[in-house]
Z-matrix of the N, CA and C atoms (Angstrom, degrees):
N
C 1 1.470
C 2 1.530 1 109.40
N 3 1.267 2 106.24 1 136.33
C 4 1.811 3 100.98 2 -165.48
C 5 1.628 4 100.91 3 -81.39
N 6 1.152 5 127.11 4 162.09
C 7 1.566 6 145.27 5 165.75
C 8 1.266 7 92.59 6 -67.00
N 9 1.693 8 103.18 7 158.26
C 10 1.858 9 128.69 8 176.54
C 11 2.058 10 90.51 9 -74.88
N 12 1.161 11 118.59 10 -25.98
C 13 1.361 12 121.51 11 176.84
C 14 1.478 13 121.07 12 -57.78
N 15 1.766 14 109.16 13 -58.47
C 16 0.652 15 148.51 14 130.93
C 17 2.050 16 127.24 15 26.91
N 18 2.208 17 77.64 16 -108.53
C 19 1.784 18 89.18 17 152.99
C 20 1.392 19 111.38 18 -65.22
N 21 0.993 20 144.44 19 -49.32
C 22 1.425 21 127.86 20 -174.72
C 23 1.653 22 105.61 21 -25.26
N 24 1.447 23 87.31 22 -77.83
C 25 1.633 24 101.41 23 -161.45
C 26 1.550 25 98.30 24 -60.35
N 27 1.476 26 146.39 25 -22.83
C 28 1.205 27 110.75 26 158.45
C 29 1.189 28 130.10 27 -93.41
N 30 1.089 29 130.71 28 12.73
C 31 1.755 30 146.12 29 142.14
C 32 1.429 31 117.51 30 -28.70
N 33 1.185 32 102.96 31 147.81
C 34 1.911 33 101.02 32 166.99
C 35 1.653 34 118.49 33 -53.18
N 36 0.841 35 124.03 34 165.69
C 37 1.528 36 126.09 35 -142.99
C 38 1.608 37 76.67 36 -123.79
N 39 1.965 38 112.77 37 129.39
C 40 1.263 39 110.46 38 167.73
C 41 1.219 40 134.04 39 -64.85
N 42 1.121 41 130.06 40 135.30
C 43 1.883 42 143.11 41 -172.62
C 44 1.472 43 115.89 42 -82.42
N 45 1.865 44 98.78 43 81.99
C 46 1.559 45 117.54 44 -164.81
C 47 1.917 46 89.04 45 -68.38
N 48 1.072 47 111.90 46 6.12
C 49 1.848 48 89.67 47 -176.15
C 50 1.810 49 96.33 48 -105.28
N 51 1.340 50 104.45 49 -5.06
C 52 1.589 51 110.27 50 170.85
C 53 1.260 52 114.50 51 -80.82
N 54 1.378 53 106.22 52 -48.59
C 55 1.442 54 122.22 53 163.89
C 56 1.311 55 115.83 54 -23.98
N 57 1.599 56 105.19 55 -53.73
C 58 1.267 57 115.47 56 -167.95
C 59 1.218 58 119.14 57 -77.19
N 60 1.407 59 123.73 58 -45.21
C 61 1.140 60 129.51 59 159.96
C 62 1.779 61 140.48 60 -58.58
N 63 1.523 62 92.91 61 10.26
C 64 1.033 63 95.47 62 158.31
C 65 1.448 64 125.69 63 -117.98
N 66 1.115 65 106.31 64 -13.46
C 67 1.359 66 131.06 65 170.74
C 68 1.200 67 123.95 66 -53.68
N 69 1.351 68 108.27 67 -42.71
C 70 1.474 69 138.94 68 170.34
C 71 1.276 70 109.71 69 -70.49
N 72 1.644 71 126.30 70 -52.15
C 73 1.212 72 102.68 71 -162.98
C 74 1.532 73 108.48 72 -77.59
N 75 1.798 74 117.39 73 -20.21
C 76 1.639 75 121.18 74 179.02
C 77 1.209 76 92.99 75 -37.80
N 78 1.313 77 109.72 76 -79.05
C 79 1.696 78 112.96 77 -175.63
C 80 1.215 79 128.18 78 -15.28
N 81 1.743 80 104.69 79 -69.73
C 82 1.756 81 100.11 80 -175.52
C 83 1.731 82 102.46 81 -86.73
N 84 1.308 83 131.38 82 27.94
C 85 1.563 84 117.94 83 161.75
C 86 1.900 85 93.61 84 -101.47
N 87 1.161 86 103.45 85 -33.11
C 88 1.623 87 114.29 86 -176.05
C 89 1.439 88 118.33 87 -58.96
N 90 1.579 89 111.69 88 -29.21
C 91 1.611 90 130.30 89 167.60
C 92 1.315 91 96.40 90 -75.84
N 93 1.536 92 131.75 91 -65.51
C 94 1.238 93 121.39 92 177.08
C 95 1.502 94 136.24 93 -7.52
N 96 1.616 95 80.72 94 -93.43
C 97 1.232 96 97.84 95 -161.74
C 98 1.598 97 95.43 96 -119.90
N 99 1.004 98 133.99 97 49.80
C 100 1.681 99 120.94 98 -174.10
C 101 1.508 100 123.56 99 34.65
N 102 1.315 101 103.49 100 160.11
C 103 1.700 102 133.87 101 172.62
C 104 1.918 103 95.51 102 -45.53
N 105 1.328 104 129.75 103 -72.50
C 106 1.448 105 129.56 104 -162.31
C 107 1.993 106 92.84 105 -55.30
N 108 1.033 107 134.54 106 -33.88
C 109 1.157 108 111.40 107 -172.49
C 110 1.671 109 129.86 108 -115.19
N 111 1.396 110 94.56 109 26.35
C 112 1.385 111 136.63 110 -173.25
C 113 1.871 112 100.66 111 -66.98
N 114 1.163 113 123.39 112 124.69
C 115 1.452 114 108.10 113 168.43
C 116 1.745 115 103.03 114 -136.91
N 117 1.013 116 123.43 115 -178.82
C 118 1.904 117 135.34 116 -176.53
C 119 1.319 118 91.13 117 -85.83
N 120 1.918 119 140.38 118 -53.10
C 121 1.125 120 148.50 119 -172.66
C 122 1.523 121 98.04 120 -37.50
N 123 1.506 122 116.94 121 -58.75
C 124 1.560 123 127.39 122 -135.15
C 125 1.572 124 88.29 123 -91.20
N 126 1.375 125 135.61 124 -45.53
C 127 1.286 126 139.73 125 168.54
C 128 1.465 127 117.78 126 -44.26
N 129 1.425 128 108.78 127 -43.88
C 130 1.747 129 122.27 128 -174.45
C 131 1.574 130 86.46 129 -57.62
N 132 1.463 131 103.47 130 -61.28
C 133 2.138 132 93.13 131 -163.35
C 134 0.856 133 118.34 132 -60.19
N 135 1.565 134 128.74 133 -37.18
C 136 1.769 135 134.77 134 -164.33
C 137 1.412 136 87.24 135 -62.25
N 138 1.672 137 120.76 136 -54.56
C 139 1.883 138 120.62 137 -151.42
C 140 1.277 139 90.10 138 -84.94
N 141 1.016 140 140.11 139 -7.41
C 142 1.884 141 132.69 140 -178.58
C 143 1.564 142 111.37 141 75.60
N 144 1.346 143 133.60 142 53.83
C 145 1.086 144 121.75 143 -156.63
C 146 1.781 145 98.30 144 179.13
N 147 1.472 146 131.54 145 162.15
C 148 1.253 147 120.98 146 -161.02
C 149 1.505 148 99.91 147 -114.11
N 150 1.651 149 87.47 148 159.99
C 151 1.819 150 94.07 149 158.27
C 152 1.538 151 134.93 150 -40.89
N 153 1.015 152 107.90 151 -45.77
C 154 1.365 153 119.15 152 -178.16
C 155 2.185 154 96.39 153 -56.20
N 156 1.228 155 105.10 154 -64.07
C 157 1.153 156 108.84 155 -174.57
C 158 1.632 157 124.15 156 -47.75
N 159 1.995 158 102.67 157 -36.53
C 160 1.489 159 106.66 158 157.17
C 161 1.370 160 119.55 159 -41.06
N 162 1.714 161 105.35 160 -59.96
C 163 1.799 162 117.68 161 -158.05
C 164 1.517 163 89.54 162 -48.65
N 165 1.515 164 113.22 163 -71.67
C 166 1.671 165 104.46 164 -169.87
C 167 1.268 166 135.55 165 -49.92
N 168 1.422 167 105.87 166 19.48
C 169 1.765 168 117.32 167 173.62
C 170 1.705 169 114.04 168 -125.91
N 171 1.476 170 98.46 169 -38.40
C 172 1.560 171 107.47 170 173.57
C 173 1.542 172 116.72 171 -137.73
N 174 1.196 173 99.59 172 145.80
C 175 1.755 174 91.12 173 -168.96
C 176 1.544 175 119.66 174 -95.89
N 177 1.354 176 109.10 175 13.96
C 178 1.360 177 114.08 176 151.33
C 179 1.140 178 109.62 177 171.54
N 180 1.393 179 104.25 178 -169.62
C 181 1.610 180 89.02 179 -152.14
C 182 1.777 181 108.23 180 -94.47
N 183 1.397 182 105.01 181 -0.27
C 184 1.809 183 98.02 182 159.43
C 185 1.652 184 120.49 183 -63.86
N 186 1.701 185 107.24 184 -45.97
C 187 1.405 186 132.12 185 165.12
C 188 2.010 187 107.56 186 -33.77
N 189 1.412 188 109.49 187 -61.75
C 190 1.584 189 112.05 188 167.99
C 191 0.871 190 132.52 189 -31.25
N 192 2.025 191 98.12 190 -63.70
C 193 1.375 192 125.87 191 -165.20
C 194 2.073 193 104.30 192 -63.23
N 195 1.566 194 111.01 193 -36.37
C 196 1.281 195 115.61 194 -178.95
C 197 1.422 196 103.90 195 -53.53
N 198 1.349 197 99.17 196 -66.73
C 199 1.955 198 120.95 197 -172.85
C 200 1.445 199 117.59 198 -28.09
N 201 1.736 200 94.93 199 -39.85
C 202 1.832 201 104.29 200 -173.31
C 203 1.581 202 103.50 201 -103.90
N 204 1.509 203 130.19 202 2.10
C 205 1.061 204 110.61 203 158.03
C 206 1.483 205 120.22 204 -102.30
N 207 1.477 206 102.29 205 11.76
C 208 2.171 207 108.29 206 -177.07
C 209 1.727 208 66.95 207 -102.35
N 210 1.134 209 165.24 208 -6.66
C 211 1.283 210 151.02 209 -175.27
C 212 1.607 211 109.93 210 -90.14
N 213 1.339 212 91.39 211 -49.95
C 214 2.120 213 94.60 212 173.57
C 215 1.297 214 97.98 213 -75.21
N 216 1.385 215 139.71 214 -43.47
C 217 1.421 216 120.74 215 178.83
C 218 1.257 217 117.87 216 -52.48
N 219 1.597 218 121.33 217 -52.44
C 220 1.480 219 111.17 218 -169.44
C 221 1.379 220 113.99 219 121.23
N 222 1.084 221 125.10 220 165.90
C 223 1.367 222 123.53 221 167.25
C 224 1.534 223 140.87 222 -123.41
N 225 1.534 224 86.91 223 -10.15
C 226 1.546 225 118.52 224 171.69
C 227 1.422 226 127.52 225 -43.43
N 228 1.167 227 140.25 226 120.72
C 229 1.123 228 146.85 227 -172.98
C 230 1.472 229 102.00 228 -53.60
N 231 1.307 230 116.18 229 162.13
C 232 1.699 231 116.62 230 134.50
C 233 1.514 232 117.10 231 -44.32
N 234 1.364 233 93.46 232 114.34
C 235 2.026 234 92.98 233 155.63
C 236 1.663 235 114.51 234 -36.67
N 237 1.232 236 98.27 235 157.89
C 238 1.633 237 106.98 236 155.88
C 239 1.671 238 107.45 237 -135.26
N 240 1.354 239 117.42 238 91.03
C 241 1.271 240 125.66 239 -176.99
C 242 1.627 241 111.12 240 -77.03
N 243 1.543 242 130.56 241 -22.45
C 244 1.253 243 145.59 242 -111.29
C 245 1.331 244 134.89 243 22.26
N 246 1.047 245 118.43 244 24.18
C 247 1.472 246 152.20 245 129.63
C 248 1.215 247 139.85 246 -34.79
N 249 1.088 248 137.13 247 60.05
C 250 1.831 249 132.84 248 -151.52
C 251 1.584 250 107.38 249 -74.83
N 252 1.175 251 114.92 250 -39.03
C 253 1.528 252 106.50 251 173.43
C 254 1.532 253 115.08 252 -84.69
N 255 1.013 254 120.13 253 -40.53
C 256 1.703 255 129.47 254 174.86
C 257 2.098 256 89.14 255 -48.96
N 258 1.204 257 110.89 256 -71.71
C 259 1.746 258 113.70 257 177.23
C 260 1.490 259 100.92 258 -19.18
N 261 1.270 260 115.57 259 -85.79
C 262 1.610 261 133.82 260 -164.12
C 263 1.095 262 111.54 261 -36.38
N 264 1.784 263 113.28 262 -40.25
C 265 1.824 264 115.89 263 -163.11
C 266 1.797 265 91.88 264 -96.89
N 267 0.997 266 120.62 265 -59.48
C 268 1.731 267 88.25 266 159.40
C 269 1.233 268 152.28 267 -42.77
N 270 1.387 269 108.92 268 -20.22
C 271 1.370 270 124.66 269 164.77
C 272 1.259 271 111.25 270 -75.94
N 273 1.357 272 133.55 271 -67.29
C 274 1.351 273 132.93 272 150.44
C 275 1.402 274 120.08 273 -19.94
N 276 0.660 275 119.64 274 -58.25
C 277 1.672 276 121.41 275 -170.59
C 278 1.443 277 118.14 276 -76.55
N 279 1.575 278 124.87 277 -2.38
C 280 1.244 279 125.58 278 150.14
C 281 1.394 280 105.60 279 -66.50
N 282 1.330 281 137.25 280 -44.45
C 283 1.353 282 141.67 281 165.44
C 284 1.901 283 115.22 282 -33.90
N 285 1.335 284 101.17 283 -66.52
C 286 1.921 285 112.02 284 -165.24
C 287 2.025 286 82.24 285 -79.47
N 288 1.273 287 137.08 286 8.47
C 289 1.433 288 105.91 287 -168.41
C 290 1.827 289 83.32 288 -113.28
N 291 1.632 290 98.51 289 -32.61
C 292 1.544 291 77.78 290 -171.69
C 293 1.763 292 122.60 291 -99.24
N 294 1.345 293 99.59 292 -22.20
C 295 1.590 294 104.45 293 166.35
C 296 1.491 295 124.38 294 -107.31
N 297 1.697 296 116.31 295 19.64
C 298 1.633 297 122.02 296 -176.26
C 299 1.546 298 99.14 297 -90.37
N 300 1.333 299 124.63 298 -9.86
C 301 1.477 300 98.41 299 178.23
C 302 1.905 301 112.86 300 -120.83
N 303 1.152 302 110.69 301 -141.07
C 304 1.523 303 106.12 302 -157.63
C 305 1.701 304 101.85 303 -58.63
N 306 1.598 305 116.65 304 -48.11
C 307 1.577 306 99.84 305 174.68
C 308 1.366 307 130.11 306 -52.97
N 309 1.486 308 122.46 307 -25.32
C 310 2.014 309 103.30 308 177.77
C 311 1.506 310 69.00 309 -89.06
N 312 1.285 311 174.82 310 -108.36
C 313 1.339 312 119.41 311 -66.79
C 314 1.772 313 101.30 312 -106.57
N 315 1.516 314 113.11 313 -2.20
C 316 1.470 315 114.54 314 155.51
C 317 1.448 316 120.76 315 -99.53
N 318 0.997 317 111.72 316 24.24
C 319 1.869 318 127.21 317 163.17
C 320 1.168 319 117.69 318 -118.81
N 321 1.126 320 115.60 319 -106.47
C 322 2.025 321 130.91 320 174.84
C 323 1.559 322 111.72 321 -20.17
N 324 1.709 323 132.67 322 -32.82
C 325 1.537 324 83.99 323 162.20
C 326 1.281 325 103.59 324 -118.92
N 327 1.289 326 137.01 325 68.37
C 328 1.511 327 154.34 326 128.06
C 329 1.543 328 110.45 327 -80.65
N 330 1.071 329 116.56 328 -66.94
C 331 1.233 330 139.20 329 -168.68
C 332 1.593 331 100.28 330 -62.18
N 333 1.470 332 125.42 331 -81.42
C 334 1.094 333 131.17 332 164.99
C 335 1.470 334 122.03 333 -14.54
N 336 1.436 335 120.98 334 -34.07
C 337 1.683 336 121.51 335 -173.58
C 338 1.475 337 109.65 336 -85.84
N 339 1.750 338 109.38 337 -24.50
C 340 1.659 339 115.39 338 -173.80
C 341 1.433 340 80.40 339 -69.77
N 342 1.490 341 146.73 340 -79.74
C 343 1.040 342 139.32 341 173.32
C 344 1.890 343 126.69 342 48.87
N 345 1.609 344 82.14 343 -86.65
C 346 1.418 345 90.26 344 168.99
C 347 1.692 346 131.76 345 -62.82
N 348 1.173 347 115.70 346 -37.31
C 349 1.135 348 139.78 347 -161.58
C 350 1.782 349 92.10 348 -90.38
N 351 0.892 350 127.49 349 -6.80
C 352 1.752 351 114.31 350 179.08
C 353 1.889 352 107.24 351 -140.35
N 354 1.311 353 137.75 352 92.26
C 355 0.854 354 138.32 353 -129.97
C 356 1.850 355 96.39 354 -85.26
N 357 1.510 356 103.55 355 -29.71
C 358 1.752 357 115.33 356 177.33
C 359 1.382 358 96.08 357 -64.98
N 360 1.355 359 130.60 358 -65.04
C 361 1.245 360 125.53 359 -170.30
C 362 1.151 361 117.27 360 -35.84
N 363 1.844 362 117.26 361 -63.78
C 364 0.983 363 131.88 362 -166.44
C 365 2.052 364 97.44 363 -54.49
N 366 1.259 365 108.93 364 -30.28
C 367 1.732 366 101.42 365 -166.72
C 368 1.475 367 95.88 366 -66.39
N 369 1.229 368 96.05 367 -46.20
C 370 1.820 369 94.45 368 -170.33
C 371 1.566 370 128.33 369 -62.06
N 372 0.925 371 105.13 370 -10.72
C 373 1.579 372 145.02 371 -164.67
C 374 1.821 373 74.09 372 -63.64
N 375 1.649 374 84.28 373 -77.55
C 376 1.509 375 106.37 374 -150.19
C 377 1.683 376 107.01 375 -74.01
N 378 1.022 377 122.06 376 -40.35
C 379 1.272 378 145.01 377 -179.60
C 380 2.137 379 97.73 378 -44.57
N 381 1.410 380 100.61 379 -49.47
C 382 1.287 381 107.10 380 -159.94
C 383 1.611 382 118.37 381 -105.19
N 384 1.627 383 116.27 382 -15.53
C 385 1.478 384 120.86 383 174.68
C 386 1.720 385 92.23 384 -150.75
N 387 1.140 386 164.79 385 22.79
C 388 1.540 387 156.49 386 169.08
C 389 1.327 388 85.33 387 -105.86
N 390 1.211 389 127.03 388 -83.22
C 391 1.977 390 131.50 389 -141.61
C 392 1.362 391 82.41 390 -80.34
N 393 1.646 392 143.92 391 -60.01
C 394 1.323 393 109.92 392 -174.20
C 395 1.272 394 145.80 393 -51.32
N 396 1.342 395 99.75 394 -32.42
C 397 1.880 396 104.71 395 174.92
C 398 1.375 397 101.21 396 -91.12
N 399 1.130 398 132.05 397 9.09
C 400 1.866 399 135.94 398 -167.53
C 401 1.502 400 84.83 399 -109.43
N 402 1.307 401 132.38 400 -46.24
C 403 1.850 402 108.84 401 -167.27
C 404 1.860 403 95.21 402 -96.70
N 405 0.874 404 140.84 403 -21.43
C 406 1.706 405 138.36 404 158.04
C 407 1.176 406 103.60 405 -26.12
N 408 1.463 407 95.37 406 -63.86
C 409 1.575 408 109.91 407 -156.57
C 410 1.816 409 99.62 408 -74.28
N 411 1.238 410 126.46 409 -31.89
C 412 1.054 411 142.16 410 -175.46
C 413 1.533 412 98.44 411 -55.16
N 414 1.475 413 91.38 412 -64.73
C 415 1.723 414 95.14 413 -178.47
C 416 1.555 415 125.57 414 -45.15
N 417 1.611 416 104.77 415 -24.72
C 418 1.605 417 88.45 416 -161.54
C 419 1.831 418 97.26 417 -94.42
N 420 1.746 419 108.03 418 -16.66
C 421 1.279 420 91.95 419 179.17
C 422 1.537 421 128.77 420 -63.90
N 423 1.382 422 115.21 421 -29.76
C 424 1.661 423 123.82 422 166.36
C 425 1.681 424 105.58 423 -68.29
N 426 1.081 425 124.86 424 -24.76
C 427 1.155 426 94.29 425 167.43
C 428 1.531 427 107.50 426 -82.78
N 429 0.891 428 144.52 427 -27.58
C 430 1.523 429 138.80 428 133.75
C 431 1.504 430 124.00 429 0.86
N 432 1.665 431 102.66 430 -72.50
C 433 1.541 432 105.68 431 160.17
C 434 1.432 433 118.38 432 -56.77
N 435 1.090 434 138.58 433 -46.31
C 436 1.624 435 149.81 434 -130.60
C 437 1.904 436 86.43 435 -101.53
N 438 1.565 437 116.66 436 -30.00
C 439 1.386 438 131.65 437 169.59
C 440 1.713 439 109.56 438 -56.89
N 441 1.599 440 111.21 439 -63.10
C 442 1.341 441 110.04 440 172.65
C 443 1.712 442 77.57 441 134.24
N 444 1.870 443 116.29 442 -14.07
C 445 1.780 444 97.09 443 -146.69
C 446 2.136 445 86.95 444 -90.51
N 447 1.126 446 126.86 445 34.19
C 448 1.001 447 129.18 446 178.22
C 449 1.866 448 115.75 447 -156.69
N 450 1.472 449 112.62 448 148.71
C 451 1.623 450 103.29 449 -168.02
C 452 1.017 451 102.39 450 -93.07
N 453 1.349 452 97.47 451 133.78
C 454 1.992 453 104.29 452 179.55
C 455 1.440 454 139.00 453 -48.55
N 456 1.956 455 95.80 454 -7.24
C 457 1.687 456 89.14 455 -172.50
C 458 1.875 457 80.93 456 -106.77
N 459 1.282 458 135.20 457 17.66
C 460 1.493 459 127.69 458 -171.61
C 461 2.107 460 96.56 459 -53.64
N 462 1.197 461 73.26 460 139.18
C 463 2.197 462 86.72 461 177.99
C 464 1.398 463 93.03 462 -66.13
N 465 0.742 464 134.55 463 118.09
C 466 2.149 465 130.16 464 167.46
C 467 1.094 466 84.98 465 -79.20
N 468 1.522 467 158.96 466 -71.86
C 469 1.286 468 140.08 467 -104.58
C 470 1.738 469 80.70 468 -99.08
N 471 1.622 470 148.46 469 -37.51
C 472 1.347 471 154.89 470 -145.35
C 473 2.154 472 76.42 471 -90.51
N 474 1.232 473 113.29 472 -71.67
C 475 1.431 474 105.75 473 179.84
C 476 1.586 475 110.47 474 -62.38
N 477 1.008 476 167.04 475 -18.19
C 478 0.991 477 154.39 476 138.85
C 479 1.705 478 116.71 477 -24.79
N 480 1.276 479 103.32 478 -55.12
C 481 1.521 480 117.25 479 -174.24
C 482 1.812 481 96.84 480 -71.13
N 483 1.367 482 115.80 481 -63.43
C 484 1.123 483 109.33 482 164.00
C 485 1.328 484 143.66 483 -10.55
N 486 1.669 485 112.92 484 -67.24
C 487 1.661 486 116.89 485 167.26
C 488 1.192 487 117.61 486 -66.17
N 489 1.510 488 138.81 487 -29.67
C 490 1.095 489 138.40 488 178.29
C 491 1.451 490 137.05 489 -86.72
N 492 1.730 491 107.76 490 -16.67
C 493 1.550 492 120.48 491 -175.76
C 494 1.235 493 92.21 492 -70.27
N 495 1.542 494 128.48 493 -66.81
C 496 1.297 495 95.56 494 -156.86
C 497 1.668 496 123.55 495 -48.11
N 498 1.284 497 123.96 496 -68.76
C 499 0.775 498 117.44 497 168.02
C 500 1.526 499 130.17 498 1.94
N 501 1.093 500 111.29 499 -83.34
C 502 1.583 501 133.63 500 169.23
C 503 1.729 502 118.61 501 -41.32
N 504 1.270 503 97.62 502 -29.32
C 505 1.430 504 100.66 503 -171.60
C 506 1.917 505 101.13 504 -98.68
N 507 1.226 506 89.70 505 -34.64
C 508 1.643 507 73.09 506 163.39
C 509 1.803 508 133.13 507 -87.98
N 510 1.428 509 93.87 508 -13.11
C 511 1.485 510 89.26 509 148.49
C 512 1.278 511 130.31 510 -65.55
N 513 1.344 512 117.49 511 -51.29
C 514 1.085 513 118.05 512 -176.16
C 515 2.063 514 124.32 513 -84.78
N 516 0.860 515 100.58 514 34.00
C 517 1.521 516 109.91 515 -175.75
C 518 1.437 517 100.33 516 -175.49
N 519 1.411 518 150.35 517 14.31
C 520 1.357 519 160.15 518 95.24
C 521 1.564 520 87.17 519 101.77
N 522 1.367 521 151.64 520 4.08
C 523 1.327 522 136.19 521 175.60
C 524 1.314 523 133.24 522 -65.93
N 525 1.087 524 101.55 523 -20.61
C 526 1.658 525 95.63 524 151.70
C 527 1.784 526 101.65 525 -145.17
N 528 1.506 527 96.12 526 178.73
C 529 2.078 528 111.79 527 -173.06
C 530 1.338 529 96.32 528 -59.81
N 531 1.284 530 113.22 529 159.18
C 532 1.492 531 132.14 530 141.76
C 533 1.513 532 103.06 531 -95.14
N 534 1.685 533 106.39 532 85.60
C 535 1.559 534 98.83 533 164.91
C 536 1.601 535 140.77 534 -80.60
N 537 1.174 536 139.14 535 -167.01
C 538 0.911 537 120.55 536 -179.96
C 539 1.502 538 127.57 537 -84.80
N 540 1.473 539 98.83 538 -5.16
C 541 1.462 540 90.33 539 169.62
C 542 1.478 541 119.11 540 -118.79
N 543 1.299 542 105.38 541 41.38
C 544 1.665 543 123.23 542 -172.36
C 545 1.515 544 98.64 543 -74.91
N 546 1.136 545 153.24 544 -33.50
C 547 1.513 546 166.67 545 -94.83
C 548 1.624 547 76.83 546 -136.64
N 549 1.270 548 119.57 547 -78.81
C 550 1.704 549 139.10 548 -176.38
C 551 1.281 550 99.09 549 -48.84
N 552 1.061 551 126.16 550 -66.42
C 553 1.378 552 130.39 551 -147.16
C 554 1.459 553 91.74 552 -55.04
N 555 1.739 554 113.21 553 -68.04
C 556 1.291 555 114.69 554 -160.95
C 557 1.459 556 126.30 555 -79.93
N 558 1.702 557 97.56 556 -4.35
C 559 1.811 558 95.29 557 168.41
C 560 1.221 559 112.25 558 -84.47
N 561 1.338 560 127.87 559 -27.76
C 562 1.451 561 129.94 560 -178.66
C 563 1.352 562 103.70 561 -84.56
N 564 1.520 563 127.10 562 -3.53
C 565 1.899 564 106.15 563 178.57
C 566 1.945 565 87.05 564 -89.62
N 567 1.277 566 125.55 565 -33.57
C 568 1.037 567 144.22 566 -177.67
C 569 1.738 568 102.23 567 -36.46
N 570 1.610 569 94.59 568 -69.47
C 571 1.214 570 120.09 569 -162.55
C 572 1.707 571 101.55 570 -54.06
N 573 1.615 572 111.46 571 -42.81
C 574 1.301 573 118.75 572 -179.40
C 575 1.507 574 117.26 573 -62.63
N 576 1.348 575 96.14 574 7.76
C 577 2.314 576 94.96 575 165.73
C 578 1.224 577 94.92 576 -135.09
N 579 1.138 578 158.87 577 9.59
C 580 1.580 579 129.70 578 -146.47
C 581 1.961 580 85.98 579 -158.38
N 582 1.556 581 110.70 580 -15.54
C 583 2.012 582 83.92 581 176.35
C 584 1.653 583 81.55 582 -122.95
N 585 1.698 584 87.36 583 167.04
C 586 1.373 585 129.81 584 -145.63
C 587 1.540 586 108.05 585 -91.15
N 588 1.474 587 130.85 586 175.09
C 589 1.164 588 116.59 587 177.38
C 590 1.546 589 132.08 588 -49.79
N 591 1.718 590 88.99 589 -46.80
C 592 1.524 591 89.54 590 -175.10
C 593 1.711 592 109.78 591 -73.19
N 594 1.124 593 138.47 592 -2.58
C 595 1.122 594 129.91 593 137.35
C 596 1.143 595 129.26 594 -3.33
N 597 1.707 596 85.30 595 -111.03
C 598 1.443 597 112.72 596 170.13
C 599 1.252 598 111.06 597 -40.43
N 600 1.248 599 133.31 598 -55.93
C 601 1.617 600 125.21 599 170.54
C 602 1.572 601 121.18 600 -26.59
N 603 0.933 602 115.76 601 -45.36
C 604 2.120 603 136.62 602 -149.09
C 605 1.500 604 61.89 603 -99.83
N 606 1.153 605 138.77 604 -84.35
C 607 1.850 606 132.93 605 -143.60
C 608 1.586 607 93.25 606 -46.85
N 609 1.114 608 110.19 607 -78.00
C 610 1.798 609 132.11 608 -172.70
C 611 1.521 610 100.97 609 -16.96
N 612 1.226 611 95.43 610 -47.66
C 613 1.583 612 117.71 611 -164.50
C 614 2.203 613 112.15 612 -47.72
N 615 1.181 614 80.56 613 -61.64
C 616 1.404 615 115.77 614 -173.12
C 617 1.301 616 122.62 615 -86.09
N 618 1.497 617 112.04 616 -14.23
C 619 1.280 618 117.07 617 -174.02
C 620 1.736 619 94.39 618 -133.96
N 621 1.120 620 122.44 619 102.22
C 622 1.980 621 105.16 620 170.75
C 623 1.322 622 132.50 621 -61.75
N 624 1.910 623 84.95 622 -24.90
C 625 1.662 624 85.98 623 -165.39
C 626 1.695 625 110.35 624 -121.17
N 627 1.493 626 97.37 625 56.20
C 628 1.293 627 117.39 626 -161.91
C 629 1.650 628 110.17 627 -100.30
N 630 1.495 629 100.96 628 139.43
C 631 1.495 630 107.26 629 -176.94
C 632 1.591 631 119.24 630 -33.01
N 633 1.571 632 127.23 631 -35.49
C 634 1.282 633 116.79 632 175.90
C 635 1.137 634 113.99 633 -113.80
């Protein structure tokens, strides 16, 4: 009798270009028309392909909606330019490029409120776009420290929250843009408490007409 391992592996082999195409279309129905009016029906037609075929990839349609927004985010690490502020605003800016326009602010705070109320969701949430771009970003700030261009006792987890709230908070409460130079703006006001002399020195240096 074969193993559940087994039949798998002699089963048809899943159709990562279906995958894709559905992924894609969450997205552009998610720009549309937002997360609240989002259904599996409306996804099946855009990707050419049925419900049934969704369920056997995601188990509902919050599960999707996650899948295709760790998809517009990306998966890419933080650069390591040796650069500590150049690092941060690239890291950031996968954030303002993929949730600063009409999709996070007709997703993330719909989505975000089921959150509480479903404790799996909420893991996957985090499991699949929070802790990944949170230890990236993590990574490049110690090399920051390990640089000299940051002080060794700096809280990472207080700057962590730091580079990313704004962002997040203006998606999700829409009062002002996520512009394009939100990424800059707020790693360098950042940068202006948390790096060290020789920092600012090397910046000063290179820049005259520089914030410090």
């Amino acid at each position: 009798m074969a193993t559940p391992d087994a039949a798998r592996t002699a089963g048809r082999p899943r159709d990562t270009r279906l995958d894709a195409a559905i992924l894609t279309a969450t997205l552009e129905l998610l720009e549309e028309s937002g997360y609240p009016h989002l259904t599996m029906e409306a996804v099946a037609r855009r990707a050419g392909t049925t419900k049934p075929a969704i369920r056997r990839r995601w188990a509902s349609r919050q599960h999707l909606v996650v899948a295709a927004l760790a998809q517009s985010l990306g998966t890419a690490p933080t650069p390591d330019t040796g650069c500590t502020h150049c690092d941060l605003i690239l890291g950031i800016e996968t954030l303002t490029n993929a949730f600063g326009g009409t999709l996070g602010r007709r997703t993330l705070p719909a989505l975000i409120a089921e959150l509480a109320d479903d404790p799996e969701l909420d893991r996957l949430f985090a499991e699949t776009i929070l802790h990944p771009r949170r230890a990236t970003t993590e990574a490049a700030l110690r090399r920051g420290i390990e640089r000299g261009d940051l002080a060794p006792d700096a809280d990472i987890g207080l700057l962590l929250d730091m580079v990313a709230a704004t962002t997040y908070h203006r998606v999700l409460f829409g009062h002002l843009p996520v512009t394009d130079t939100l990424a800059h703006d707020v790693v360098m006001t950042v940068m202006g408490g948390a790096a060290t002399p020789k920092w600012r020195k090397h910046y000063q240096s290179h820049h005259e007409h520089g914030p410090f």
